[in-house]
GUTINU-312688 format. One line per field, with one value per residue (C-alpha): chain; x, z, y; residue in three letters. Coordinates in steps of 0.25 Angstrom, whole numbers, always signed. Example, Ala and Ser with C-alpha at 12.3 -4.5 7.8 and 13.67 -1.06 7.14 Angstrom:
# residues 2
chain <- c(A,A)
x <- c(+49,+55)
z <- c(+31,+29)
y <- c(-18,-4)
res <- c(ALA,SER)
This chain:
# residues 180
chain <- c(A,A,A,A,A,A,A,A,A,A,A,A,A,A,A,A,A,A,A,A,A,A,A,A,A,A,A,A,A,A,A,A,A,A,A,A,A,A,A,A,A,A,A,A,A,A,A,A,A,A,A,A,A,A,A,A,A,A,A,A,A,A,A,A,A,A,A,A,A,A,A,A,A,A,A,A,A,A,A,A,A,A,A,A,A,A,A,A,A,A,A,A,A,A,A,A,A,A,A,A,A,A,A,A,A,A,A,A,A,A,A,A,A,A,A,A,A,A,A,A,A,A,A,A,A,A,A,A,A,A,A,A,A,A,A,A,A,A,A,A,A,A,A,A,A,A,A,A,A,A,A,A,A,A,A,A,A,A,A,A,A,A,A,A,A,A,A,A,A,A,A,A,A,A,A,A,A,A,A,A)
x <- c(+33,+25,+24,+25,+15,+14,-1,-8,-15,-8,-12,-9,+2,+9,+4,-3,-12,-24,-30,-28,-34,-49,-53,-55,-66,-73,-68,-53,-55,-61,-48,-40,-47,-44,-30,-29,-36,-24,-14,-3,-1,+3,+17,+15,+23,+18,+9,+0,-1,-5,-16,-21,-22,-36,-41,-36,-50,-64,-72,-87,-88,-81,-89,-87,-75,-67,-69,-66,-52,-50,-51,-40,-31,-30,-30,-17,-3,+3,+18,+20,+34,+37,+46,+39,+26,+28,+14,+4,-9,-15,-8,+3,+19,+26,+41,+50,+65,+69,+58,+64,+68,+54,+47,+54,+51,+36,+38,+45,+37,+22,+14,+5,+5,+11,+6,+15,+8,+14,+23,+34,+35,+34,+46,+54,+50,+51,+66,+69,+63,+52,+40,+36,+22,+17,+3,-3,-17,-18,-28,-33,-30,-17,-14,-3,+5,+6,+15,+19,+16,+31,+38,+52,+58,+47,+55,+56,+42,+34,+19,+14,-2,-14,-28,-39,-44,-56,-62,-50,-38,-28,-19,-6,+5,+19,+31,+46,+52,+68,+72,+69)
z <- c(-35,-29,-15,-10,+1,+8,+15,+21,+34,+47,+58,+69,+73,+60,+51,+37,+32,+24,+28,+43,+43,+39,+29,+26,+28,+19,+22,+22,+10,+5,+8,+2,-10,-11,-10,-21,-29,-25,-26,-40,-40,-29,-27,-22,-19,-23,-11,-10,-24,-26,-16,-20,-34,-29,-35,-48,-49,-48,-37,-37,-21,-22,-16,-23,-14,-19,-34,-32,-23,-35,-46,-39,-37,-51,-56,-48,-55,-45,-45,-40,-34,-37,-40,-40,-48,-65,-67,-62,-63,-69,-68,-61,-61,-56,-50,-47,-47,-42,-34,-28,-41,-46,-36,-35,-51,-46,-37,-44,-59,-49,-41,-28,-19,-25,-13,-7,-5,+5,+16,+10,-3,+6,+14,+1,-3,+11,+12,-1,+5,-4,+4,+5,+16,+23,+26,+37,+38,+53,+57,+70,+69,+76,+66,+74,+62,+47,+37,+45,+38,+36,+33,+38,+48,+48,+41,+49,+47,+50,+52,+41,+44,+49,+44,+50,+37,+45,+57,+60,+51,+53,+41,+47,+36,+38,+30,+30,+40,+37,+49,+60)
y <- c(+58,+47,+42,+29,+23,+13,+9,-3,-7,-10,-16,-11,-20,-15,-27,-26,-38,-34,-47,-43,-29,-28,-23,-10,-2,+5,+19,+14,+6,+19,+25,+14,+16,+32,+28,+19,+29,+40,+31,+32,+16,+2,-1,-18,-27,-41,-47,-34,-34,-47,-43,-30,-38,-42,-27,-32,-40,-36,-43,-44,-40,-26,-15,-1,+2,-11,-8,+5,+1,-9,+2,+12,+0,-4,+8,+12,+7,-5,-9,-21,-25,-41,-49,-62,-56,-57,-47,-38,-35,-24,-9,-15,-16,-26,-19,-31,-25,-13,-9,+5,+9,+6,+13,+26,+27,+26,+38,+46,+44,+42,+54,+50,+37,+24,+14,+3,-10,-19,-19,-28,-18,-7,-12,-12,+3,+8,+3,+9,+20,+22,+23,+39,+34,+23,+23,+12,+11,+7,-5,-7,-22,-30,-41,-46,-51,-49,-40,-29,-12,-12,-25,-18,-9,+4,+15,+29,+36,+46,+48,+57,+56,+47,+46,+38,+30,+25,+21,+10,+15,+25,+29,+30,+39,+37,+44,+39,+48,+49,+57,+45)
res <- c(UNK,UNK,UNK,UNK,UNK,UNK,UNK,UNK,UNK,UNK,UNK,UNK,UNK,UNK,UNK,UNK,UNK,UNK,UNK,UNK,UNK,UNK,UNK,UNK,UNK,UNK,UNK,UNK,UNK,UNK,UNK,UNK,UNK,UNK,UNK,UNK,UNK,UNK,UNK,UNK,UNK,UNK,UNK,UNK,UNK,UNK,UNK,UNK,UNK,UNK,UNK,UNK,UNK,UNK,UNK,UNK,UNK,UNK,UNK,UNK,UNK,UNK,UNK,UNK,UNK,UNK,UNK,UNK,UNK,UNK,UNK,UNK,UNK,UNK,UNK,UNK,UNK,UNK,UNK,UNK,UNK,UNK,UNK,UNK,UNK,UNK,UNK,UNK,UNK,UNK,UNK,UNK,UNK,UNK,UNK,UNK,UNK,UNK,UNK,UNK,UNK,UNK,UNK,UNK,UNK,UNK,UNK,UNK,UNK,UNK,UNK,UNK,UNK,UNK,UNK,UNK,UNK,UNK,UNK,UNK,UNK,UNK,UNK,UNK,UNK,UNK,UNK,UNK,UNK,UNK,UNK,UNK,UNK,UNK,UNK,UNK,UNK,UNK,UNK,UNK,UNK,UNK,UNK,UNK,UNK,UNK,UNK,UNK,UNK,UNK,UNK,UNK,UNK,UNK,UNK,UNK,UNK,UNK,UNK,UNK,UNK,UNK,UNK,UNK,UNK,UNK,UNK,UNK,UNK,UNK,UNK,UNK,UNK,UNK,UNK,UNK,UNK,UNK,UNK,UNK)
């Protein structure tokens, strides 16, 4: 059975904007690249789909380390849920009804770690209580505003593990916790 994860950087006011938080440095994007590779496929919603699509093309300024990020993630199977997007790109799915059916089918059927791409869909699966990790990747920046980590009430968790990434990033690991 799969497990379903949700990670991205934080600020450390609780706010996640990629366009906010430098970016990363090589030894964490060297991490973000060995996840990718681990991972068994991308669950998005639209928005975060519709930027991570920017790995679908080749650009003539990567460095080795963003090809190599660009090959795992199209390798990977995405599911995107959308009601609003007709098609997909490349090994891509689009789920527009039923989305907790939908994704207990993909654990059940799938082995390893299905990621959870952005806070609003992981509102929606963590509510259906679908979400089996929450992983933050703690930045030393205050941001002050933005999309908060989690776009609802927090549910009960627990601290599972933390990992300095790099010099600036802790990896905090937090499971659902039902007996709070």
């Amino acid at each position: 059975m799969a497990k379903l994860v949700f990670g991205m950087n934080q600020s450390l006011d609780g706010y996640v904007d990629h366009t906010a938080i430098a970016p990363p440095s090589p030894t964490l994007f060297r991490h973000y690249i060995e996840e990718a590779k681990l991972q068994t496929g991308s669950v998005y919603g639209r928005r975060m789909y519709e930027i991570m699509r920017y790995w679908d093309d080749e650009h003539p300024e990567w460095d080795d380390a963003e090809r190599e990020f660009a090959a795992a993630w199209r390798k990977q199977p995405k599911w995107v849920v959308s009601r609003s997007l007709e098609a997909v790109g490349p090994n891509a799915r689009l789920i527009g009804e039923n989305l907790e059916e939908a994704i207990r089918e993909l654990k059940a059927e799938l082995d390893g770690e299905i990621e959870v791409a952005g806070p609003d869909l992981a509102r929606s699966l963590t509510d259906l209580g679908l979400i089996d990790e929450y992983r933050i990747y703690l930045h030393p920046v205050v941001l002050g505003q933005g999309k908060p980590y989690f776009a609802g009430p927090r549910p009960p968790l627990r601290l599972a593990a933390h990992e300095r990434i790099d010099e600036n990033v802790i990896r905090l690991t937090y499971v659902p916790d039902p007996t709070v």
